[in-house]
DOFI-40846 format. One record per residue (C-alpha): residue in three letters; residue number from 1; chain; x, y, z. Coordinates in steps of 0.2 Angstrom, whole numbers, always signed. Layout:
// DOFI-40846
+---------+-----+--------+-------+-------+-------+
: residuo : num : cadena :  east : north :    up :
+---------+-----+--------+-------+-------+-------+
:     ALA : NUM :      A :     X :     Y :     Z :
...
+---------+-----+--------+-------+-------+-------+
// end
This chain:
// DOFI-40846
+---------+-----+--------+-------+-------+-------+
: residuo : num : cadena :  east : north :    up :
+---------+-----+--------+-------+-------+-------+
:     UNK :   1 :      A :   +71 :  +786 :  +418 :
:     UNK :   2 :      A :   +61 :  +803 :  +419 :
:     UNK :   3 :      A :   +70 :  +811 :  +433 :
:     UNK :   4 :      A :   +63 :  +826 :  +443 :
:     UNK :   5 :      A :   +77 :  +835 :  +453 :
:     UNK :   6 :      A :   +73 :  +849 :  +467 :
:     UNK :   7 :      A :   +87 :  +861 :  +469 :
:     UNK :   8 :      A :   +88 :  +873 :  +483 :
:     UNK :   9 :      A :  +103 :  +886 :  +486 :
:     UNK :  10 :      A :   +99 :  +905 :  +487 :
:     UNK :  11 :      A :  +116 :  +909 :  +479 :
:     UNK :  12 :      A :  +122 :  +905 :  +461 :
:     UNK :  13 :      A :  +137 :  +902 :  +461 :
:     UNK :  14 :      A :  +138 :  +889 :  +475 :
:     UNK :  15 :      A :  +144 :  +874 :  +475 :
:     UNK :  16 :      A :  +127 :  +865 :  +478 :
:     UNK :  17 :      A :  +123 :  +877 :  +461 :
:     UNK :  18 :      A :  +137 :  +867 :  +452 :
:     UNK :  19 :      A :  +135 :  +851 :  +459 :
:     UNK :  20 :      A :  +118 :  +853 :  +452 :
:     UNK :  21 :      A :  +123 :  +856 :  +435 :
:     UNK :  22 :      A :  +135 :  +842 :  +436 :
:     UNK :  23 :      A :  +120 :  +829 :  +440 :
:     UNK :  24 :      A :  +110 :  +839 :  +428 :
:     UNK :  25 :      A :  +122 :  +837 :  +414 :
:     UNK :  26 :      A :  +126 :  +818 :  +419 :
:     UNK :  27 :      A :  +110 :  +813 :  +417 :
:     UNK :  28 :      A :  +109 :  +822 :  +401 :
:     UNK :  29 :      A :  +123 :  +810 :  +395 :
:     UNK :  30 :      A :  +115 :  +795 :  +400 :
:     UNK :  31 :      A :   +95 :  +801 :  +392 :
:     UNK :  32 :      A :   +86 :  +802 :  +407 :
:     UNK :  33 :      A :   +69 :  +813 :  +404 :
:     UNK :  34 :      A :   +72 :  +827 :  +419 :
:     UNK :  35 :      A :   +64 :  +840 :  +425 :
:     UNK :  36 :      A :   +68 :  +853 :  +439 :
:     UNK :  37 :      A :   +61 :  +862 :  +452 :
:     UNK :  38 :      A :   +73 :  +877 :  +457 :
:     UNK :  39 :      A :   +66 :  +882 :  +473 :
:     UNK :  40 :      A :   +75 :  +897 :  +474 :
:     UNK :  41 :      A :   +72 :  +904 :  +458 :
:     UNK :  42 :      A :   +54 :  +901 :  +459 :
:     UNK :  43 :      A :   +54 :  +909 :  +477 :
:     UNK :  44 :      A :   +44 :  +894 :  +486 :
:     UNK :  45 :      A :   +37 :  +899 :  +500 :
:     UNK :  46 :      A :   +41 :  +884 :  +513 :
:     UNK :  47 :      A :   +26 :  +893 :  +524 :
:     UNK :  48 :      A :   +14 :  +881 :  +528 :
:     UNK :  49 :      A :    -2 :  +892 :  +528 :
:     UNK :  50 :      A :   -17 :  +890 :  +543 :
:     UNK :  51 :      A :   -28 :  +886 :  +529 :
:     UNK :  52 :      A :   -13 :  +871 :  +523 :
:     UNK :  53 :      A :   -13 :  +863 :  +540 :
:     UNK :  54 :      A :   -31 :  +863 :  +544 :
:     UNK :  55 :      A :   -32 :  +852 :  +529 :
:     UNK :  56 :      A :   -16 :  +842 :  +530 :
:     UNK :  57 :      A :   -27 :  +825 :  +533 :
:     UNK :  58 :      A :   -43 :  +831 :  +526 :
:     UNK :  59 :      A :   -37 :  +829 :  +505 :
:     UNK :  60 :      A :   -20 :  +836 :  +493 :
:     UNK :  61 :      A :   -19 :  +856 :  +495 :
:     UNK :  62 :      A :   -27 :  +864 :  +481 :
:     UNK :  63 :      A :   -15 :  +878 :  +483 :
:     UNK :  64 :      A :   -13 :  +887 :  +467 :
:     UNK :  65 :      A :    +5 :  +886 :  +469 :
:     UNK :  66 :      A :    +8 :  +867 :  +473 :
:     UNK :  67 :      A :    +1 :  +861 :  +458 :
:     UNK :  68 :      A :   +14 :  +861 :  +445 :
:     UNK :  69 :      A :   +25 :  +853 :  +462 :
:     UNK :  70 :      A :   +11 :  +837 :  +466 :
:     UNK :  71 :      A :   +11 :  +836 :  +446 :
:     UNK :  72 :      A :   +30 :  +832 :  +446 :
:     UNK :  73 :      A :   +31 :  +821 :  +462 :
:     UNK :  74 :      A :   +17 :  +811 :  +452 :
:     UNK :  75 :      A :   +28 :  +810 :  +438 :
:     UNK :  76 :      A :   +44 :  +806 :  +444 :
:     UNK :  77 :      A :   +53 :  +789 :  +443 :
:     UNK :  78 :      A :   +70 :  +795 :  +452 :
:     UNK :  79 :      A :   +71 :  +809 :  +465 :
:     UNK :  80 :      A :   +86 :  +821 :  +465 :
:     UNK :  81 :      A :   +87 :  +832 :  +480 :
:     UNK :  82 :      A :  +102 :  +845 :  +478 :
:     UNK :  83 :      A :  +107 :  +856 :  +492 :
:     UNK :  84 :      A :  +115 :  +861 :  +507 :
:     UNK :  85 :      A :  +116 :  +853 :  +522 :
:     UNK :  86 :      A :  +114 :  +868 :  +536 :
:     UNK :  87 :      A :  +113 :  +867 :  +556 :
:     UNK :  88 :      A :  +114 :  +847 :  +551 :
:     UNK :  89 :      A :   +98 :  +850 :  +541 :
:     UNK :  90 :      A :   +91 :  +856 :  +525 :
:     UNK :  91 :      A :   +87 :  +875 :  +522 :
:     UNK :  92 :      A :   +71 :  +882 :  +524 :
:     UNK :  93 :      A :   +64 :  +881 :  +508 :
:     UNK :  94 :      A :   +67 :  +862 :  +505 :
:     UNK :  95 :      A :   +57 :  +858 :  +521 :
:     UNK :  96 :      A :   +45 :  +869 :  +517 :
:     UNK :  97 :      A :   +44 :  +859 :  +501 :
:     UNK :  98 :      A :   +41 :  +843 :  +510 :
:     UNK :  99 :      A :   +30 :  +852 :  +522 :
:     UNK : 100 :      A :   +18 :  +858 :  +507 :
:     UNK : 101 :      A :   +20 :  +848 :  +494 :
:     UNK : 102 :      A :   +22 :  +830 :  +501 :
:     UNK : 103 :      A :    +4 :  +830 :  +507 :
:     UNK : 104 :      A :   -11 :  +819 :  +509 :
:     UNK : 105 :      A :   -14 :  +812 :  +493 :
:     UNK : 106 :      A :    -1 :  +817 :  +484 :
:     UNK : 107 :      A :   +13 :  +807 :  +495 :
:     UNK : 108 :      A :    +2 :  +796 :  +506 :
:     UNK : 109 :      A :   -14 :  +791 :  +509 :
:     UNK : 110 :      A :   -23 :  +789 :  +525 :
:     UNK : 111 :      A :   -39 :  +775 :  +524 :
:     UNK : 112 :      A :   -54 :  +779 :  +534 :
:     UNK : 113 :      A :   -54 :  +773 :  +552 :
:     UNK : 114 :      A :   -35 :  +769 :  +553 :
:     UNK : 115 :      A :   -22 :  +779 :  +558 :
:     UNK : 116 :      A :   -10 :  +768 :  +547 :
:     UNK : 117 :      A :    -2 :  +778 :  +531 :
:     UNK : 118 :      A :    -1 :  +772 :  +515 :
:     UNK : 119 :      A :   +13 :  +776 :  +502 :
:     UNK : 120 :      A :    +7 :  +788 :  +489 :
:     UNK : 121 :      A :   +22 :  +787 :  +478 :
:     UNK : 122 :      A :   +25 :  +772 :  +473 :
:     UNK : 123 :      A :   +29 :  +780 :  +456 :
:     UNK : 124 :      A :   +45 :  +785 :  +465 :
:     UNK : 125 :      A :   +57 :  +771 :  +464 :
:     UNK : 126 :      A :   +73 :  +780 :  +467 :
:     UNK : 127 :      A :   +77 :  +794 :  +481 :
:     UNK : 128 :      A :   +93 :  +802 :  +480 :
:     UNK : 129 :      A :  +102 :  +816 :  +489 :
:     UNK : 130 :      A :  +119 :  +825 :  +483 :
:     UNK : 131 :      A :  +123 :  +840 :  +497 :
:     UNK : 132 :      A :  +136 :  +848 :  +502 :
:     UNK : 133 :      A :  +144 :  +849 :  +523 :
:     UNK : 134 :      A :  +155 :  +861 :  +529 :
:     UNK : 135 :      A :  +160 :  +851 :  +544 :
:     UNK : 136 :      A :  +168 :  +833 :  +544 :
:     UNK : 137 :      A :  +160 :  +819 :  +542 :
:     UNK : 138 :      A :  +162 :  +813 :  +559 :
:     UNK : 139 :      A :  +154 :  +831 :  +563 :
:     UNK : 140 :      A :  +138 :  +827 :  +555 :
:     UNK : 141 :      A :  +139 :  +811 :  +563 :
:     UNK : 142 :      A :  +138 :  +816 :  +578 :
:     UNK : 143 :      A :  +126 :  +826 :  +576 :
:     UNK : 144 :      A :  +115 :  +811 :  +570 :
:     UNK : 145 :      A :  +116 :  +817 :  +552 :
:     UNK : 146 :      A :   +96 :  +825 :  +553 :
:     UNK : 147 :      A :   +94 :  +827 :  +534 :
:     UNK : 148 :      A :   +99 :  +810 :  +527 :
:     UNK : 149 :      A :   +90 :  +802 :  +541 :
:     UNK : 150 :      A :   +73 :  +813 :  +536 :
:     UNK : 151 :      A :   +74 :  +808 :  +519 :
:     UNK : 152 :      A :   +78 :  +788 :  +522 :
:     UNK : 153 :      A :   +66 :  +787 :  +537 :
:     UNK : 154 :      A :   +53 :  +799 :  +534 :
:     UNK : 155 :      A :   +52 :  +802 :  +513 :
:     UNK : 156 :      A :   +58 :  +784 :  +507 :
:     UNK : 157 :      A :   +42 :  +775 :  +514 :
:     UNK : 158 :      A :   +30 :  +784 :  +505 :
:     UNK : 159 :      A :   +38 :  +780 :  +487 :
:     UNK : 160 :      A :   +39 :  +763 :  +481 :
:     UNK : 161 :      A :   +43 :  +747 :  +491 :
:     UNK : 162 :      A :   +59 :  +743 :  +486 :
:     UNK : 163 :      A :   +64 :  +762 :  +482 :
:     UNK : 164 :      A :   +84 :  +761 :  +481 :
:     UNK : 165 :      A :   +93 :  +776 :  +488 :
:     UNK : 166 :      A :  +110 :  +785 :  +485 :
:     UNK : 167 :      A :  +120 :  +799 :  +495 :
:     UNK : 168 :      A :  +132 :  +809 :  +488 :
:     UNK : 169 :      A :  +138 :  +821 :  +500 :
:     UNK : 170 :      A :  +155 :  +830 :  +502 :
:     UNK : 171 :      A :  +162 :  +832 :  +519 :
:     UNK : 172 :      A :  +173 :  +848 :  +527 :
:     UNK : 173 :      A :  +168 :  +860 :  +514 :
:     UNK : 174 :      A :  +176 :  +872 :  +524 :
:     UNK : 175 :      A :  +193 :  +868 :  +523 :
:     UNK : 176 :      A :  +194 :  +858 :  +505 :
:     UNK : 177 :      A :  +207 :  +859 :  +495 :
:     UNK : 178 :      A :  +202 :  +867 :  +476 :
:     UNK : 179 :      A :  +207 :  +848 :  +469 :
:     UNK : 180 :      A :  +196 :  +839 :  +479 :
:     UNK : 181 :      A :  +179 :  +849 :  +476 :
:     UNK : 182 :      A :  +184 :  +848 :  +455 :
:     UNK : 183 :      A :  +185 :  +829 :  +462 :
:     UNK : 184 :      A :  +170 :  +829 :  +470 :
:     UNK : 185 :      A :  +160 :  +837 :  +455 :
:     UNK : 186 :      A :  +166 :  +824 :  +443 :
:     UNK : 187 :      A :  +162 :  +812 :  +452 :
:     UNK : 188 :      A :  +145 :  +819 :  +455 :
:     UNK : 189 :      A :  +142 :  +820 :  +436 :
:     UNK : 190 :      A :  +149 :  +803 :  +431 :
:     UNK : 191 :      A :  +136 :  +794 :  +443 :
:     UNK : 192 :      A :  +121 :  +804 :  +435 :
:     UNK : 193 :      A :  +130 :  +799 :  +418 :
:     UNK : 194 :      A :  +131 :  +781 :  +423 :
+---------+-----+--------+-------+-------+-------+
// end
């Protein structure tokens, strides 16, 4: 399966760094074809420019920077999103990401004379999210669990119909136990190796 995964942690030796390498390595093991878009590393700008937004329904950014990111999206068959979940969302640079990358004709398609959108990934027939939650997981629930539902509500309709979807999260980050963050990791890789 060609695999793209988008990674976003500023710091790196997190454990969203490491849980990345997990999936990384997992899918290694079972031959997936991946590549990845380190967001950090790369120093994305999750700006949208006024020049960005004026065009948002017009046609796909030509933005020098975006092309190497519209060129994955187009490739992918399974999309890995690895980071962590803040304020109950995702940092700045992964929204960023969907702000700029995910855009009109790239991600969807919008027909003349209809306000009805189009999926413009149908290549994309897997969406997956691994992150990391330093509250509980009755916290998050509460709080109505923003980034999952972003990504299931908002992202999965514009990849294929049937596009299956996984959630890997650990919960109450902030007072784990050593064991059960090894735990978690292992577990993280063995799906991706699976």
């Amino acid at each position: 399966m060609r695999t793209l995964i988008v990674v976003n942690h500023p710091s790196p030796d997190s454990l969203t760094r490491a849980a990345h390498q997990r999936v990384l390595d997992g899918l290694k093991r079972a031959g997936d074809d991946v590549r990845v878009l380190d967001l950090d590393a790369e120093q994305f700008d999750p700006r949208v420019t006024e020049a960005e937004k004026l065009q948002h329904t017009e046609h796909a950014s030509s933005t020098p920077d975006l092309a190497h990111h519209v060129e994955a999206l187009q490739w992918a068959q399974r999309l890995v999103l690895v980071y962590p979940t803040w304020f109950g969302g995702f940092p700045a640079r992964l929204k960023g990401w969907f702000d700029r990358a995910w855009v009109m004709d790239v991600a969807f398609h919008l027909p003349e004379g209809t306000g009805r959108v189009r999926a413009g990934l149908k290549n994309i027939k897997r969406l997956e999210i691994v992150t990391t939650h330093g509250n509980s997981r009755l916290a998050n629930f509460a709080q109505g669990n923003p980034g999952k539902l972003t990504v299931w509500r908002s992202l999965r309709v514009l990849c294929h119909p049937l596009c299956r979807r996984r959630y890997t999260p650990i919960y109450g980050l902030d007072t784990a136990e050593p064991d059960r963050i090894t735990a978690w990791l292992d577990h993280v890789e063995e799906l991706y190796a699976g």
